[in-house]
PANU-941748 format. One record per residue: x, y, z of N, C-alpha, C in turn. Coordinates in pm, whole numbers, padded with zeros to 5 digits, always signed. Each point is the difference from the previous one (the first is absolute). Layout:
REM residues N
XYZXYZXYZ;...
REM end
This chain:
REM residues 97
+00084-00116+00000-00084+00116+00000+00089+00124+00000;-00034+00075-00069+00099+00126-00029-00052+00100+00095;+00085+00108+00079-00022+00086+00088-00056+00105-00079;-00094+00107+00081-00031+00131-00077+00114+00105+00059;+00068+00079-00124+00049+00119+00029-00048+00100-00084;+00069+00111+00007-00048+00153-00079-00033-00028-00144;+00075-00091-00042+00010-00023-00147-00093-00109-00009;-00024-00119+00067-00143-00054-00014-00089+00047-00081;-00112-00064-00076-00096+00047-00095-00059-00138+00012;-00178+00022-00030-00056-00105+00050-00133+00030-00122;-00058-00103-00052-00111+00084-00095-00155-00073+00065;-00087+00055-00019-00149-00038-00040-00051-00011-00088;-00111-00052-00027-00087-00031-00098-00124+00091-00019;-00071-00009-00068-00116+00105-00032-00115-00071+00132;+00018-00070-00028-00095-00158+00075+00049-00004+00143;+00112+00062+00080+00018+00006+00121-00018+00132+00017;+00028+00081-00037-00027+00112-00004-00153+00037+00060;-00073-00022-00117-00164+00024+00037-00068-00106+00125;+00078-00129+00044-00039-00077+00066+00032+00082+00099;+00144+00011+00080+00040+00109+00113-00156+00068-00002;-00004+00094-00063-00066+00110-00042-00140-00014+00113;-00064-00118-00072-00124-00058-00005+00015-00068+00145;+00069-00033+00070+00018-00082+00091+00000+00171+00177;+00126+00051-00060-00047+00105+00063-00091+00077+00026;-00076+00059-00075-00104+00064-00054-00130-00119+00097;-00001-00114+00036-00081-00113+00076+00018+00035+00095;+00136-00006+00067+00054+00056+00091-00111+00099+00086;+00081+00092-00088-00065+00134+00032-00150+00014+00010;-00071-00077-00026-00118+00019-00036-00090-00068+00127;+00066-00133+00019-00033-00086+00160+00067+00035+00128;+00112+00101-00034+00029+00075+00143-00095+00124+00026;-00057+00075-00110-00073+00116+00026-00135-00013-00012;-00054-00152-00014-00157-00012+00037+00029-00077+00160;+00129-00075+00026+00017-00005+00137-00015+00090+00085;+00070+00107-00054+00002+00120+00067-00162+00091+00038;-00073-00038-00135-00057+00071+00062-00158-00087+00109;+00035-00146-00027-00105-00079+00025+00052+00002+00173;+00133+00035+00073+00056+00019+00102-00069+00144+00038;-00017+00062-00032-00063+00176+00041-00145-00015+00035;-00079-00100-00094-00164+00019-00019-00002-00140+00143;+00092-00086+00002-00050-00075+00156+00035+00049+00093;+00128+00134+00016+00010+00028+00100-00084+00092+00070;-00108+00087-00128-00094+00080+00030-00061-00060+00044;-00068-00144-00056-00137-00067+00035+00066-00023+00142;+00135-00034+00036-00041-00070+00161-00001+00109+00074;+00055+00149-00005-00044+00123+00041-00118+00012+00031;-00086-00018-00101-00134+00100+00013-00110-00165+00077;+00075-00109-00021-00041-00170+00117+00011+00083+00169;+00131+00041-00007-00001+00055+00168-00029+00108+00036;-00095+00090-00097-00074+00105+00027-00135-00056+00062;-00014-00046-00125-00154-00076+00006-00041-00137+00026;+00071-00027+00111-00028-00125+00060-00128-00012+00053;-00058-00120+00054-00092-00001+00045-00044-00039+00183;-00049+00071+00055+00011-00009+00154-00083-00132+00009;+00055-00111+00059-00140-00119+00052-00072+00052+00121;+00067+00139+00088-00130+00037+00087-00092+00093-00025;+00051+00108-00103-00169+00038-00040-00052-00008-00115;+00044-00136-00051-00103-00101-00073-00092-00056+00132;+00071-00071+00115-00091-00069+00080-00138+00110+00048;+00106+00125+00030-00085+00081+00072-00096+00069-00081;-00009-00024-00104-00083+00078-00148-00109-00088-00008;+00030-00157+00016-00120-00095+00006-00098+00003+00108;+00089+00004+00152-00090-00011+00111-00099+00144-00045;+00040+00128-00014-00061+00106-00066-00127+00000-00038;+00023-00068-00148-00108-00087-00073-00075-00091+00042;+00058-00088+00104-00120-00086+00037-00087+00048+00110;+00056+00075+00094-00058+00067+00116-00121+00113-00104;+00051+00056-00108-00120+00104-00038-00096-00136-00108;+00012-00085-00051-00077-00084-00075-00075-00118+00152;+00028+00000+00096-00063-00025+00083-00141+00126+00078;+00023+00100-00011-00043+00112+00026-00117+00008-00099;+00056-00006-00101-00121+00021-00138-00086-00111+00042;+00029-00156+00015-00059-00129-00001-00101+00050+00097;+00023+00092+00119-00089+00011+00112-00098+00073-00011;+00061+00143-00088-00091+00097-00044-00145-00049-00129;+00063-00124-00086-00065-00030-00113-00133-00087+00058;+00046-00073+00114-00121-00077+00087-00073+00063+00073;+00018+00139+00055-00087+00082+00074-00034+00067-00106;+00024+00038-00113-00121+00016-00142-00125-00083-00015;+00124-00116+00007-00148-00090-00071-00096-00032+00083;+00011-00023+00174-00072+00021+00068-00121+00087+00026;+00070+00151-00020-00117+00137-00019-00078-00018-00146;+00072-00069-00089-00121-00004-00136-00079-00079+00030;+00007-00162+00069-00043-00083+00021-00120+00056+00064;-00021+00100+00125-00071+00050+00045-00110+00101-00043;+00120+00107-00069-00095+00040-00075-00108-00022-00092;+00036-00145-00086-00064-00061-00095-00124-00051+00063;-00004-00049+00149-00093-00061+00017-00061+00095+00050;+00020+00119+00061-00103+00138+00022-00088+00040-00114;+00036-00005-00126-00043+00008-00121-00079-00110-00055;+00038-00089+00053-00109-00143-00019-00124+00041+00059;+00023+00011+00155-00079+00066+00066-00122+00069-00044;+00045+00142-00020-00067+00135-00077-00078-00059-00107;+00088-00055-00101-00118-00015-00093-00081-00072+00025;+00006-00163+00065-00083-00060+00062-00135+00075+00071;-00006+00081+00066-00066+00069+00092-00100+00064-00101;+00071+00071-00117-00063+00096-00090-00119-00081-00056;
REM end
């Protein structure tokens, strides 16, 4: 194997040439969608530990909800009770008439 010095000369082909070329140019192309696919997850896990989610006022958002949908359940049966009544006052009346 012969050493390289100053006077060394070395050739390429048209065909290595554009291959290099083409090979770099790949390169370049899968380091800077790395690059930027590295920026858009580091945002997403940013804006993950902004907007996390609390498991206590989820819990405390439900008891919330069920304490006022229990409330309604109570209010909706003392409706139907007073119509119930009323209806039959009206049975009543016209009966009478």
């Amino acid at each position: 194997m012969e050493k390289l010095n100053p006077s060394s000369t070395f050739s390429l082909s048209l065909k290595e040439i554009i291959t290099a070329i083409i090979m770099l140019t790949s390169l370049l192309g899968i380091y800077f969608t790395l690059q930027a696919s590295v920026k858009i997850n580091t945002s997403d896990i940013q804006a993950l530990k902004i907007n996390t989610v609390n498991p206590d006022l989820v819990n405390s958002t439900i008891q919330r909800v069920e304490e006022k949908t229990d409330v309604l359940g109570e209010s909706i049966l003392e409706i139907k009770t007073q119509l119930e009544k009323i209806d039959q006052r009206l049975y009543e009346l016209s009966k009478a008439k």
